[in-house]
C-alpha positions as CSV (number, residue, x, y, z in Angstrom):
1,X,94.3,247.3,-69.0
2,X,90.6,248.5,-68.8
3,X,88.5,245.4,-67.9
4,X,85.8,247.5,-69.7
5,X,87.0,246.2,-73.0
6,X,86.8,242.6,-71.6
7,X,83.2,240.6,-72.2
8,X,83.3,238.2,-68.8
9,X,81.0,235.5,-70.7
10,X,82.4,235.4,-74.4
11,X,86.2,236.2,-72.7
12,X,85.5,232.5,-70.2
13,X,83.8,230.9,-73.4
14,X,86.7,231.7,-75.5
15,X,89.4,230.8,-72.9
16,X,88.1,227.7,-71.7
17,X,87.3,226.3,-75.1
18,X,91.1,227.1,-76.2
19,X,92.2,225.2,-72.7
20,X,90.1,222.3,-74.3
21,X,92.1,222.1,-77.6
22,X,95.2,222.5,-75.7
23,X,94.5,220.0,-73.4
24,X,92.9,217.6,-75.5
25,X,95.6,217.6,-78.0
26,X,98.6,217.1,-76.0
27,X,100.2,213.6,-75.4
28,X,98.6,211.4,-72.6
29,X,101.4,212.2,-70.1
30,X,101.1,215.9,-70.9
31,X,97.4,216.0,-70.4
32,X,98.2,214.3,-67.5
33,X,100.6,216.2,-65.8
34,X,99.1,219.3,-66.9
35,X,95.6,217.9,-65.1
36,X,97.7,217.7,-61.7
37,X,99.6,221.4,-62.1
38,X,96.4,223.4,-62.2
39,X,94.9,221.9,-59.2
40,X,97.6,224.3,-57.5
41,X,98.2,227.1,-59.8
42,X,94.7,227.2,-61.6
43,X,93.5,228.5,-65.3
44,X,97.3,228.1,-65.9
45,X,96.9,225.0,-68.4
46,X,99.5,226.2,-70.6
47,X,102.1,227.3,-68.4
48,X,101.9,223.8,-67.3
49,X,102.2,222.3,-70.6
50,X,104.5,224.7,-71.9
51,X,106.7,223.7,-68.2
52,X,106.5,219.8,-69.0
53,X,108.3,220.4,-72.3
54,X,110.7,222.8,-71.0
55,X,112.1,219.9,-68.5
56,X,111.4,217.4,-71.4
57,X,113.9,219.1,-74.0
58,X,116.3,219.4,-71.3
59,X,116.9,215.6,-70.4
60,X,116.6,214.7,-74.1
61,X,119.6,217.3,-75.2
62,X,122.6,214.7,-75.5
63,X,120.3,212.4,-77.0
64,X,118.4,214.6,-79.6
65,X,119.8,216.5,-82.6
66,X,117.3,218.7,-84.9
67,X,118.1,218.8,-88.3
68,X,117.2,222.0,-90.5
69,X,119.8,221.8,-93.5
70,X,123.2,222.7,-92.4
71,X,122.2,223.9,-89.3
72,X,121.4,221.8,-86.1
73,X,119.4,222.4,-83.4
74,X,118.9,220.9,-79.9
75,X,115.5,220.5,-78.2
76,X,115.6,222.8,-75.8
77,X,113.0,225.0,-74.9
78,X,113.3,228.0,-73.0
79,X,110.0,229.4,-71.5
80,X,109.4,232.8,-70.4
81,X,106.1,233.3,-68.4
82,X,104.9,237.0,-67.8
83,X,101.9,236.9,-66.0
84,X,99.9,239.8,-63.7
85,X,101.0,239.5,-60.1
86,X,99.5,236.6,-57.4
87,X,98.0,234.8,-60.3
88,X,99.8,231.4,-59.5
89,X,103.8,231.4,-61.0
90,X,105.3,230.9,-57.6
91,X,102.8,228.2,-57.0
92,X,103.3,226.1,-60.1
93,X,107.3,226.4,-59.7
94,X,106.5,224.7,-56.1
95,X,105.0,221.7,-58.3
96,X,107.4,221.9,-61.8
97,X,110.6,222.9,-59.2
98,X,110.3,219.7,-57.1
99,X,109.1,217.7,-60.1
100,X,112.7,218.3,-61.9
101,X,114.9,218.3,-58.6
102,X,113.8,214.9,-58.2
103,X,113.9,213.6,-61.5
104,X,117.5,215.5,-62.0
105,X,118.8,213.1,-59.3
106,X,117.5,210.4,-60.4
107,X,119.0,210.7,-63.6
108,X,122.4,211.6,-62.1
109,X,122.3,208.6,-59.4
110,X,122.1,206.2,-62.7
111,X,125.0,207.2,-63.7
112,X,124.8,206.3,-67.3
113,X,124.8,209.6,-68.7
114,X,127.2,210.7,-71.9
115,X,130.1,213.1,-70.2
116,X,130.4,215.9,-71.9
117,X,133.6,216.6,-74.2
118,X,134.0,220.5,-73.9
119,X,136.2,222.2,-77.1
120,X,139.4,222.1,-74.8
121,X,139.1,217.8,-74.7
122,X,138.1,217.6,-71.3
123,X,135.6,215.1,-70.7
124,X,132.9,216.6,-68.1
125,X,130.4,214.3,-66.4
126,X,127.1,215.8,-67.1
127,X,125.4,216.7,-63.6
128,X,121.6,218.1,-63.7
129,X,120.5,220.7,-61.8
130,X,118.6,224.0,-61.1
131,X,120.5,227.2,-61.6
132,X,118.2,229.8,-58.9
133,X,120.7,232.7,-57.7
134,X,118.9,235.9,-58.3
135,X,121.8,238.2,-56.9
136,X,125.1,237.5,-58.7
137,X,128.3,238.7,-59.9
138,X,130.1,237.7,-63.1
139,X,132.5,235.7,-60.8
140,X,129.5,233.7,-58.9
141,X,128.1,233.5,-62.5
142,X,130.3,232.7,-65.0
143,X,133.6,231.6,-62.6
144,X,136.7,232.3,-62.3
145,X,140.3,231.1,-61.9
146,X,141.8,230.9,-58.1
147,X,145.7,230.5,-57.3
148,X,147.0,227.5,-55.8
149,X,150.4,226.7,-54.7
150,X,151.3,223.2,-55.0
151,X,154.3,221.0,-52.7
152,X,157.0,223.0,-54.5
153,X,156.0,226.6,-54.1
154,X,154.8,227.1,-57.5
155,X,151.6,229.0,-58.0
156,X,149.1,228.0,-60.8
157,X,145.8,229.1,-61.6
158,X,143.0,226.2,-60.8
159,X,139.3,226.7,-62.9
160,X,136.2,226.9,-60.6
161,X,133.1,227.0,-62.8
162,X,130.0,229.5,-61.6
163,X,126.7,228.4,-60.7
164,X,125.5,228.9,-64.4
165,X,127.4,226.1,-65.7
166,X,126.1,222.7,-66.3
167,X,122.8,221.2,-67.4
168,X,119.3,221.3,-65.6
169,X,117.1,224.4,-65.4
170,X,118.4,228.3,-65.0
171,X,115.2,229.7,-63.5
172,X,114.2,233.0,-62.2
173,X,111.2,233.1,-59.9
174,X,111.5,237.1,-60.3
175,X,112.9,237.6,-63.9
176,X,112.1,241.4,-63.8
177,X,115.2,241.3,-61.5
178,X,117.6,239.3,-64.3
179,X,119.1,242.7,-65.8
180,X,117.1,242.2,-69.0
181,X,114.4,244.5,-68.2
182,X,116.3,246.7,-65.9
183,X,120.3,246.9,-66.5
184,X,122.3,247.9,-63.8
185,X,126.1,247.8,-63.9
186,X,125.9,244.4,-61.3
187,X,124.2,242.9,-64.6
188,X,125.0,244.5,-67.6
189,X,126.2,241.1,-69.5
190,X,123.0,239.3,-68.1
191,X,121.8,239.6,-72.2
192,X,124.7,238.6,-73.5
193,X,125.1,235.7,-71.2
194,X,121.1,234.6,-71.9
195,X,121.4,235.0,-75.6
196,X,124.8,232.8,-75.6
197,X,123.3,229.8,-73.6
198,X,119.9,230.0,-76.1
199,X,122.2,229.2,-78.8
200,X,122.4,225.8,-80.8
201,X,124.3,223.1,-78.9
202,X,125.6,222.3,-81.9
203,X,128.9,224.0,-82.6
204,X,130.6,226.1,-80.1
205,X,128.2,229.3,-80.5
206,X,126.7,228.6,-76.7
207,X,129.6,229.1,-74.8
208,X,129.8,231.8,-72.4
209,X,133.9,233.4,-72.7
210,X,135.1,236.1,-70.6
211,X,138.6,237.7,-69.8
212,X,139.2,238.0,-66.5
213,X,141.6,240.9,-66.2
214,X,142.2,240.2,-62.8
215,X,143.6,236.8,-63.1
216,X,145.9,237.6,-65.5
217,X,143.9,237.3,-68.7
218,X,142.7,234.3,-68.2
219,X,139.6,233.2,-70.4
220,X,137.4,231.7,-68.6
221,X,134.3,229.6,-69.9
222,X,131.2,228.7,-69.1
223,X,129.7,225.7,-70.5
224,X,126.0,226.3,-69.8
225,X,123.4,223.5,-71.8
226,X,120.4,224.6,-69.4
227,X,116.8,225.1,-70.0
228,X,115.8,228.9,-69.3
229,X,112.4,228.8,-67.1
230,X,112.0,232.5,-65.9
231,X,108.6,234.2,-64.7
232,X,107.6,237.7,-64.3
233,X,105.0,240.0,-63.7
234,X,103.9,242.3,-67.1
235,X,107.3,244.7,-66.4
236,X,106.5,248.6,-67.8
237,X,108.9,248.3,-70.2
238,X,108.2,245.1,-72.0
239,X,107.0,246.6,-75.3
240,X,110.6,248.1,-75.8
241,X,112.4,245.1,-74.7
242,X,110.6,243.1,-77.1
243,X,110.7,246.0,-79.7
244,X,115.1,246.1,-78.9
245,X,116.7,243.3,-77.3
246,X,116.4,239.9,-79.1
247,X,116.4,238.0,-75.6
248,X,112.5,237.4,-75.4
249,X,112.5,236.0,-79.3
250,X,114.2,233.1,-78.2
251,X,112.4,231.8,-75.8
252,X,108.5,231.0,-76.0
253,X,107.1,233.9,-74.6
254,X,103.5,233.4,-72.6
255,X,102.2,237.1,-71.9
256,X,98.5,237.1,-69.9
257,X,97.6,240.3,-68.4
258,X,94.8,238.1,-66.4
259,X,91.5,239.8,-66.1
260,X,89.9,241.0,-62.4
261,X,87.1,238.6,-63.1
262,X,89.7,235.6,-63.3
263,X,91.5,236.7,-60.9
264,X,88.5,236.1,-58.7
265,X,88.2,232.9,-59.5
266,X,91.6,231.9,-58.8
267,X,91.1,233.0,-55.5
268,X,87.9,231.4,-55.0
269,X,89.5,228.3,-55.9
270,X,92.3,229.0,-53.3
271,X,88.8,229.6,-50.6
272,X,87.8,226.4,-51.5
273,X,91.0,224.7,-50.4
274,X,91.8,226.4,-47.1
275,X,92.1,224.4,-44.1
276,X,92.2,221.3,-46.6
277,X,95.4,218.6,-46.3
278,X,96.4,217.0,-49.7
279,X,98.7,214.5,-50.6
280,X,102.1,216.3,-52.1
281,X,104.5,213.6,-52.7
282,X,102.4,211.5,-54.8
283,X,101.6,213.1,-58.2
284,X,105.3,214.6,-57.6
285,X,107.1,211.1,-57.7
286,X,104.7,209.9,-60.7
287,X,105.8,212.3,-62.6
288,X,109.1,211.8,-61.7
289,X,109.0,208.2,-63.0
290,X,107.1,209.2,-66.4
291,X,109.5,211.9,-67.2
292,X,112.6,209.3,-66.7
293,X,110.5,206.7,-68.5
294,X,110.6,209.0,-71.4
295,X,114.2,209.9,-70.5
296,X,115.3,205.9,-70.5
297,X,113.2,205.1,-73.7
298,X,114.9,208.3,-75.3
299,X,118.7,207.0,-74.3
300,X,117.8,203.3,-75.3
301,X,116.8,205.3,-79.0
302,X,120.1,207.0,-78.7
303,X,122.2,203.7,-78.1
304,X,120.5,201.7,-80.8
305,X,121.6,204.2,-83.7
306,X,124.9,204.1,-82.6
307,X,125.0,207.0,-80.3
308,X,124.6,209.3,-83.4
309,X,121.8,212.5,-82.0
310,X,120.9,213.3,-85.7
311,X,119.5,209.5,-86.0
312,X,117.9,209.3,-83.0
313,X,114.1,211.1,-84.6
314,X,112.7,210.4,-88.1
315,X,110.5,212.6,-90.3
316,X,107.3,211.4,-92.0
317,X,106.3,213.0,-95.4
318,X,103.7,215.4,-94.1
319,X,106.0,217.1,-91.6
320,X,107.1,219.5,-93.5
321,X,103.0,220.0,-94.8
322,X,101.7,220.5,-91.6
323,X,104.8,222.6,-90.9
324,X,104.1,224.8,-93.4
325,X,100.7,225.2,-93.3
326,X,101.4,226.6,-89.6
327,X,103.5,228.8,-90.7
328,X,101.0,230.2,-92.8
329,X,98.3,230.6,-90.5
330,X,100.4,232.4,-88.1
331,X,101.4,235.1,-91.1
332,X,98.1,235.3,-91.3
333,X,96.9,235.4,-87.6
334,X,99.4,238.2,-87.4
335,X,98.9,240.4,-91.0
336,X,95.4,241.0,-89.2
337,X,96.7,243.2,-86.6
338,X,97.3,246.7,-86.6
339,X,100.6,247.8,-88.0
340,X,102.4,249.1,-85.0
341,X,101.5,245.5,-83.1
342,X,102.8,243.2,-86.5
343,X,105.9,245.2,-86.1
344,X,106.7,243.5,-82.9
345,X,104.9,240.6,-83.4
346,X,106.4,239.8,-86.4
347,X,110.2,239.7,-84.4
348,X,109.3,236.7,-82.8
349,X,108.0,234.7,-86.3
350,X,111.1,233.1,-87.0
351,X,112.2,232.0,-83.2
352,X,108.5,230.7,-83.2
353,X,108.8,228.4,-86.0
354,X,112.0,227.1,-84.6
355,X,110.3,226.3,-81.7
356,X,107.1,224.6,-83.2
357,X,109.7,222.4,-84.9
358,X,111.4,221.5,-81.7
359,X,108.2,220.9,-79.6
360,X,106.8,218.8,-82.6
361,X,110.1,216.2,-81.9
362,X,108.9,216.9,-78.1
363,X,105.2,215.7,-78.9
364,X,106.8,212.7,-80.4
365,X,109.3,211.6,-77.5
366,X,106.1,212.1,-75.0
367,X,103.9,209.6,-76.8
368,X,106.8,207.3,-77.0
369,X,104.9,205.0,-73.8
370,X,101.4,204.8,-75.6
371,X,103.0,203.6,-79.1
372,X,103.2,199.7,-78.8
373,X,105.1,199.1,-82.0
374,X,109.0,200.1,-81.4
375,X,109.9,201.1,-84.7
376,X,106.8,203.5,-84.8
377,X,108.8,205.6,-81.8
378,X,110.5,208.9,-82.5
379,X,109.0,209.3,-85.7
380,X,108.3,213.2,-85.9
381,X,104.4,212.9,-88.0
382,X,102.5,216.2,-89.4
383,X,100.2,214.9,-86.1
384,X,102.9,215.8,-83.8
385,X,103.3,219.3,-85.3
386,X,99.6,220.3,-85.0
387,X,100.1,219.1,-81.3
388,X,102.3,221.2,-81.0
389,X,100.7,224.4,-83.2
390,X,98.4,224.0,-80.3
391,X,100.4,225.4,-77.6
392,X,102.9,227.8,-79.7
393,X,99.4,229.1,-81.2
394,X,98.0,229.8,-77.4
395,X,101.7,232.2,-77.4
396,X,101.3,234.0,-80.0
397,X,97.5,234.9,-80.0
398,X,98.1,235.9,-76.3
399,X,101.3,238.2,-77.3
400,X,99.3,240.3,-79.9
401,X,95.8,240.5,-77.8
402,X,98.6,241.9,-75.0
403,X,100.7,244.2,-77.2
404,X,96.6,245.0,-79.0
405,X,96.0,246.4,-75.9
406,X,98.9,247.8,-74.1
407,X,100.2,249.8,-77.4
408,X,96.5,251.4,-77.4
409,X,97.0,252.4,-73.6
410,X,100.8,253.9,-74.4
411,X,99.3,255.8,-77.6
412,X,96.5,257.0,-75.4
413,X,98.8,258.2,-73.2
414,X,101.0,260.0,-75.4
415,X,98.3,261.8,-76.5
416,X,97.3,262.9,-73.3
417,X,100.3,263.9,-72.5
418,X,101.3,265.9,-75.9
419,X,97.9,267.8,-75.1
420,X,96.6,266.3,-78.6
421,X,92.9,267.3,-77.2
422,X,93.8,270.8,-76.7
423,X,95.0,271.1,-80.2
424,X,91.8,269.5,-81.9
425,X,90.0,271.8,-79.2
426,X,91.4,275.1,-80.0
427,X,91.2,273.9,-83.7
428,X,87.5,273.2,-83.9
429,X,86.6,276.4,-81.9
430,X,89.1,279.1,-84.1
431,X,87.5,280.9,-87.2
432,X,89.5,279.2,-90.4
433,X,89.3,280.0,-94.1
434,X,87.5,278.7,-96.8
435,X,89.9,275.4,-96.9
436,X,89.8,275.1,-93.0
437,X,93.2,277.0,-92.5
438,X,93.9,278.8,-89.5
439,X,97.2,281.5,-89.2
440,X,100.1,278.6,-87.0
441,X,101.3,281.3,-84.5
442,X,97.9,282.6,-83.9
443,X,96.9,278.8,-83.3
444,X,99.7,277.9,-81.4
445,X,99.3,281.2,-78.9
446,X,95.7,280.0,-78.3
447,X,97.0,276.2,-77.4
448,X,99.8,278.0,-74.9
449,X,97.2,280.5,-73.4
450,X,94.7,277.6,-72.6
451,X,97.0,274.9,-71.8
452,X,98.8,277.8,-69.2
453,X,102.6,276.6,-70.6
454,X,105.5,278.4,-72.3
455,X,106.0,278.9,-75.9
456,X,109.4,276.6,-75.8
457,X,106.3,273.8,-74.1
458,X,103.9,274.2,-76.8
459,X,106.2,274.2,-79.5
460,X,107.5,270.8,-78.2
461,X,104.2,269.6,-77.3
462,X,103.2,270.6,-81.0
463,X,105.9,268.5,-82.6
464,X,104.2,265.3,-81.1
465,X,101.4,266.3,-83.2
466,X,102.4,267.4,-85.9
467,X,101.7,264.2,-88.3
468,X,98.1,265.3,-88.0
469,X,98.1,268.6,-89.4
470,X,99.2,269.8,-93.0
471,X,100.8,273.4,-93.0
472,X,100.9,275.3,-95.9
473,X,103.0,278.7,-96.6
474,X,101.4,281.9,-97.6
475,X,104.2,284.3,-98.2
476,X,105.7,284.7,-94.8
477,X,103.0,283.4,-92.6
478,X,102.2,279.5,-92.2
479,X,98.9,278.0,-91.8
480,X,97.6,274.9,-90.4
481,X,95.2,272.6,-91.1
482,X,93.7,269.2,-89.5
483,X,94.3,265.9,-91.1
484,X,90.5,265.0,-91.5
485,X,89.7,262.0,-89.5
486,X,92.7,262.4,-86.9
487,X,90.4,264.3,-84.2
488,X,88.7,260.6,-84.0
């Protein structure tokens, strides 16, 4: 991006008042937890928040069903962070990563934890942990079946489950490397496989099924209820992956192209700590018990309405309000931008809502500690959705300002690569008519002499610009004239 079109003074001013609101909006715990993540990975408030909520919907799952009509959703959040290189994602996994190993064990050491019934009947105990194997076949991935022979000689096929399956966190410290941006035959399914395990827990739409020809068609699935938590740097070919997969809509998608100028800062910041020793465990283990405060208050929630996930939230009148009127300023936050930018944009309006609603339940579970009066817990308000709005707003501004930018760059380029200023060139300097026509084959012979490039080249190159010319037909000969406006 050209840091030219960046204002250092209004571009801190802006970004450090929108940190404010952010921060200042967000539950006590949040604010707090955020506070202690960017004193590692700094200007990355959001990322922080949005990481808290991530591990949040995760541990509430089995507890937690979303109503929305006839359909059901769980609170799950999956978080995509792409973000320029050596800005600070490495170093705030090395706070959020240790921060939910712990906290996964501790919930697993209490035992107390609803098994899992998969579709076959099998009760499964539910185990948390990360998922973090960047190099993988289907088998290490998904599983598969092994032959055993038991006392008697006779052979039978035993399941062993892949890494994927289970509860906890899938994460990708390099997501660029998933598949998704760059197939390769090793991970051609990887969309399939993320798209599956984004679905609704409720129902049987998440699981992960595949034939495995080799074991003598045996189907083999993969019961995955993780969290996705992947980070990237901006990959080349993001616009058309957001334009043509649907894996990105799912998942709250932070895009920050981060300025030189901030940059600077970060490492200033890093400067300022060298040679420094700070304590590591501390702020790790307190938000290790928070978390699995919230995690116990949520189960004690669950219990007390009969172990039934749809009763375990309540809605107040102006939920749906506040909802709404969210809804609407996004539609309009996004009917401002150019055409070719809504067109993307606009994909990810319907994922977005879904996920406002599910970090409004979020909001409500995190302020479960402050709220003194029981029976004013997990009670979803039109405050908890403007909480929320906070940090799902912060996504989608930063998605258009990044495709604002990057679409200008590609259309730029096309144009210098379709020659587009040797057209308007040999245009403005050739002798037209009365109506500004010029003969097309004398027009185009000028474009291939100065450009030095065959005619097959210029034809093709003259294609590409076509849509700013009308042509007009005089007998046998055709004529050409500019679009006015389009040599701007």
């Amino acid at each position: 991006m050209n840091e030219d079109e960046y204002n250092e003074e209004e571009y801190m001013e802006t970004f450090e008042a929108n940190a404010g609101v952010f921060s200042e909006a967000l539950p006590k715990v949040v604010r707090e937890f955020q506070k202690s993540a960017v004193e590692v990975s700094h200007y990355n408030d959001i990322p922080a928040g949005i990481s808290f909520f991530t591990i949040l919907g995760q541990i509430c799952k089995d507890f937690i069903t979303i109503p929305n009509g006839r359909n059901h959703e769980d609170p799950r959040i999956h978080f995509c962070w792409v973000q320029t290189s050596g800005t600070g994602k490495s170093t705030l996994w090395n706070f959020v990563g240790p921060v939910s190993d712990r906290l996964f064990k501790k919930i697993n050491d209490n035992k107390d934890h609803p098994s899992f019934e998969n579709p076959d009947k099998i009760s499964m105990p539910t185990t948390f942990n990360t998922f973090g194997v960047t190099d993988y076949t289907d088998s290490v991935l998904i599983g598969n079946y092994a032959p055993e022979v038991d006392e008697d000689g006779n052979k039978e096929w035993v399941r062993k489950p892949g890494l994927l399956e289970g509860s906890g966190l899938a994460h990708w410290d390099e997501f660029e490397y998933s598949g998704i941006f760059k197939q390769t035959q090793h991970k051609e399914n990887s969309i399939v496989y993320l798209n599956t395990l984004m679905n609704s827990l409720a129902g049987e739409s998440w699981i992960i099924s595949k034939a495995l020809t080799s074991y003598d068609n045996q189907i083999m699935n993969c019961f995955c209820q993780r969290s996705v938590l992947a980070m990237t740097y901006p990959p080349s070919n993001l616009n058309t992956v957001m334009a043509e997969k649907g894996v990105l809509q799912r998942m709250l998608l932070y895009v920050w192209e981060v300025p030189e100028f901030i940059q600077h800062k970060m490492r200033l910041e890093q400067i300022e700590k060298a040679g420094t020793v700070e304590e590591v465990n501390a702020p790790i283990d307190k938000y290790v018990d928070a978390m699995f405060k919230l995690y116990k208050l949520t189960q004690e929630r669950f219990n007390e309405v009969g172990g039934d996930p749809l009763k375990t939230m309540t809605y107040t009148a102006d939920f749906n309000q506040v909802l709404a009127l969210e809804y609407e300023n996004m539609r309009a936050y996004l009917q401002n931008t150019r055409s070719d930018v809504n067109a993307i944009a606009s994909n990810f309006t319907t994922r977005l809502m879904k996920i406002l609603y599910k970090m409004s339940v979020l909001c409500s579970v995190a302020s479960a500690p402050s709220i003194k009066d029981k029976d004013q817990r997990f009670v979803v308000t039109g405050h908890n959705v403007r909480q929320a709005a906070t940090i799902v707003r912060q996504c989608y501004m930063t998605l258009v300002d990044w495709l604002e930018r990057s679409l200008r760059v590609k259309r730029q380029s096309i144009a210098e690569n379709s020659l587009e200023s040797v057209f308007y060139d040999i245009y403005s300097k050739t002798d037209k008519d009365e109506d500004g026509l010029i003969n097309k084959s004398l027009f185009l012979k000028e474009v291939r002499t100065k450009a030095k490039i065959s005619q097959a080249q210029v034809y093709r190159h003259y294609e590409v610009v076509r849509h700013k010319f009308d042509e007009e037909r005089h007998g046998r000969s055709v004529f050409v004239k500019l679009i006015k406006g389009d040599e701007e």
